[in-house]
DRENDO-1510 file (C-alpha; in Angstrom, 1 decimal, always signed):
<recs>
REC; n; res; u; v; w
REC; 1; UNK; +113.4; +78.8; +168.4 .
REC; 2; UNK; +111.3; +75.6; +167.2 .
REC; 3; UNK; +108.0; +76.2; +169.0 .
REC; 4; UNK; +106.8; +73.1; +167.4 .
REC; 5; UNK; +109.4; +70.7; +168.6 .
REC; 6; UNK; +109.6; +72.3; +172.0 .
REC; 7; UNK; +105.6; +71.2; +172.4 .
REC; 8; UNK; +106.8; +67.8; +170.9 .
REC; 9; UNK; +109.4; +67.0; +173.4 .
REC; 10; UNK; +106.6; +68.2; +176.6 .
REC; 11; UNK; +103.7; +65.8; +175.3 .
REC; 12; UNK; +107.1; +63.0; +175.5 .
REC; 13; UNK; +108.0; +63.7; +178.4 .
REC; 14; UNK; +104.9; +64.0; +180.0 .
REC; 15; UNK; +103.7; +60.7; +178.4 .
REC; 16; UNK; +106.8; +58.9; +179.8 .
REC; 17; UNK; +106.4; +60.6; +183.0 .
REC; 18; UNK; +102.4; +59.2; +183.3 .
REC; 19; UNK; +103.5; +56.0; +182.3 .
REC; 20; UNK; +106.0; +55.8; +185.1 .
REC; 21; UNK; +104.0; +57.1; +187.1 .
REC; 22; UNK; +101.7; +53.7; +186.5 .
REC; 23; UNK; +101.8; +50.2; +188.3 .
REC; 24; UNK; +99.9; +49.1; +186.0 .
REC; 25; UNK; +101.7; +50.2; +182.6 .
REC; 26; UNK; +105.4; +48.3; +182.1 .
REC; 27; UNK; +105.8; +47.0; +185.9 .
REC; 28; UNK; +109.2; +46.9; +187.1 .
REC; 29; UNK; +110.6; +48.9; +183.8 .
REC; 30; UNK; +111.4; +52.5; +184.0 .
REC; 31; UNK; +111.7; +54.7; +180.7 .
REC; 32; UNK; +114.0; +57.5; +180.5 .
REC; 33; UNK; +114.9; +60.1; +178.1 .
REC; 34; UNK; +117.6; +62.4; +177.8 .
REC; 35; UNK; +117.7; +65.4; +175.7 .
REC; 36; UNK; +120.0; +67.7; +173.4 .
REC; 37; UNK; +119.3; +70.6; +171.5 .
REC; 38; UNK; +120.8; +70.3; +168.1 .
REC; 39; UNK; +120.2; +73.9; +166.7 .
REC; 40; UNK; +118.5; +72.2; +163.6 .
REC; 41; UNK; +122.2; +71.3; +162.8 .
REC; 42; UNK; +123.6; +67.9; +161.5 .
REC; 43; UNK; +127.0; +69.1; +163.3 .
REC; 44; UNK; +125.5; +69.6; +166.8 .
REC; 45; UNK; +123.5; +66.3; +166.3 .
REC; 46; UNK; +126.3; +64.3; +165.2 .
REC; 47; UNK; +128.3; +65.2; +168.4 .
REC; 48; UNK; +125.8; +64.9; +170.6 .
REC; 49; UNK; +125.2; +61.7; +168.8 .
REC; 50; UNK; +128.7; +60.5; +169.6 .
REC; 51; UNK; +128.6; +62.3; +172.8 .
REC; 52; UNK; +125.5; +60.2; +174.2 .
REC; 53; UNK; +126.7; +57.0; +172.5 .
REC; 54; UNK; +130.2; +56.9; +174.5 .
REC; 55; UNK; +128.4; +58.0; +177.7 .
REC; 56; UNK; +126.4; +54.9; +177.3 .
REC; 57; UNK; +130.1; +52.6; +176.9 .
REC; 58; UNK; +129.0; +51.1; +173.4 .
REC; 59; UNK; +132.8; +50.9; +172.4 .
REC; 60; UNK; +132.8; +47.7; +170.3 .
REC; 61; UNK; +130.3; +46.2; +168.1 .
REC; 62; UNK; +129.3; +42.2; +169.5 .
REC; 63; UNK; +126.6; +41.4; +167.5 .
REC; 64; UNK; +125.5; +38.2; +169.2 .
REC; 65; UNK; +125.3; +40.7; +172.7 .
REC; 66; UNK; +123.2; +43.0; +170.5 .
REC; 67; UNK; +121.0; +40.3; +168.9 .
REC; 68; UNK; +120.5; +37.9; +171.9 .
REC; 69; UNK; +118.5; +40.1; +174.0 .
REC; 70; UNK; +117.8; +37.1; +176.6 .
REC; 71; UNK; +121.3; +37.8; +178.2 .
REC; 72; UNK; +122.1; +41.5; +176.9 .
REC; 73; UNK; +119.1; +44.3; +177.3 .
REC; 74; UNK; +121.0; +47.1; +176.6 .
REC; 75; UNK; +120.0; +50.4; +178.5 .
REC; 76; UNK; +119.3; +52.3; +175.5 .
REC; 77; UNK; +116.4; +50.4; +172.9 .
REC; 78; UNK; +115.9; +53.5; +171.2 .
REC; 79; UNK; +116.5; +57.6; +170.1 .
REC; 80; UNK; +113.5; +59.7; +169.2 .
REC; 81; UNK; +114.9; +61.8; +166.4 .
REC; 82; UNK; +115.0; +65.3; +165.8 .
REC; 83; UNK; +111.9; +67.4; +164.5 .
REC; 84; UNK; +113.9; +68.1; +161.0 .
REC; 85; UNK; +114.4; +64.6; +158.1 .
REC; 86; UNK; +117.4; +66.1; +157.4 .
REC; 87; UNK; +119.5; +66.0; +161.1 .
REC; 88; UNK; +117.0; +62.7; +161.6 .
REC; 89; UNK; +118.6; +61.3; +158.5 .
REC; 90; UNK; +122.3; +61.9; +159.9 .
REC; 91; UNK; +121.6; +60.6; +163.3 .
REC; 92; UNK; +120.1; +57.9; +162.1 .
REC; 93; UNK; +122.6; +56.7; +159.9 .
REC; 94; UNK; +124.9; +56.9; +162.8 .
REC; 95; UNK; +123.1; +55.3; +164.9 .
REC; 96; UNK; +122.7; +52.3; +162.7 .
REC; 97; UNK; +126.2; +51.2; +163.4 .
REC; 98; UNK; +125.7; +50.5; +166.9 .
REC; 99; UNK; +122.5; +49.1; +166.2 .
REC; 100; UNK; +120.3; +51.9; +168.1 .
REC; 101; UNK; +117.0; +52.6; +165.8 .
REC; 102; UNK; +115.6; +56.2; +165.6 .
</recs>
């Protein structure tokens, strides 16, 4: 059990929760999160890396959709990363080839 990280993903999620909560912070944008447990394991990241990437219908990779935010925003800007460099560094690199930052 990561204590640490578990006190890391309340603080987020109560940040994003008083920020939604806001009229006044990001009107007419609502943040979201989603989370998976990865056991500290680049195995479990990496499928629920693929897992949430599908679920969000990235299938192909159209780079002037991706770079021309004016007529694309896609619904997921970014990932917060896992509390270990070494599952981060994985996810990451996966990531990068749909163009999602960490």
């Amino acid at each position: 059990y990561n204590f640490r990280g578990f006190r890391w993903l309340q603080a987020m999620i109560f940040a994003i929760e008083e920020i939604n909560s806001s009229p006044a912070l990001l009107p007419n944008l609502t943040l979201g999160y989603r989370i998976f447990d990865t056991c500290n394991t680049v195995s479990k990241a990496l499928e629920a890396t693929l897992s949430f990437v599908a679920q969000n219908k990235i299938d192909s990779l159209n780079l002037d959709e991706f770079c021309n935010c004016s007529e694309h925003i896609p619904s997921t800007i970014a990932v917060v990363g896992a509390t270990g460099s070494g599952v981060s560094t994985a996810v990451a690199n996966l990531l990068g080839l749909f163009y999602i930052p960490q």
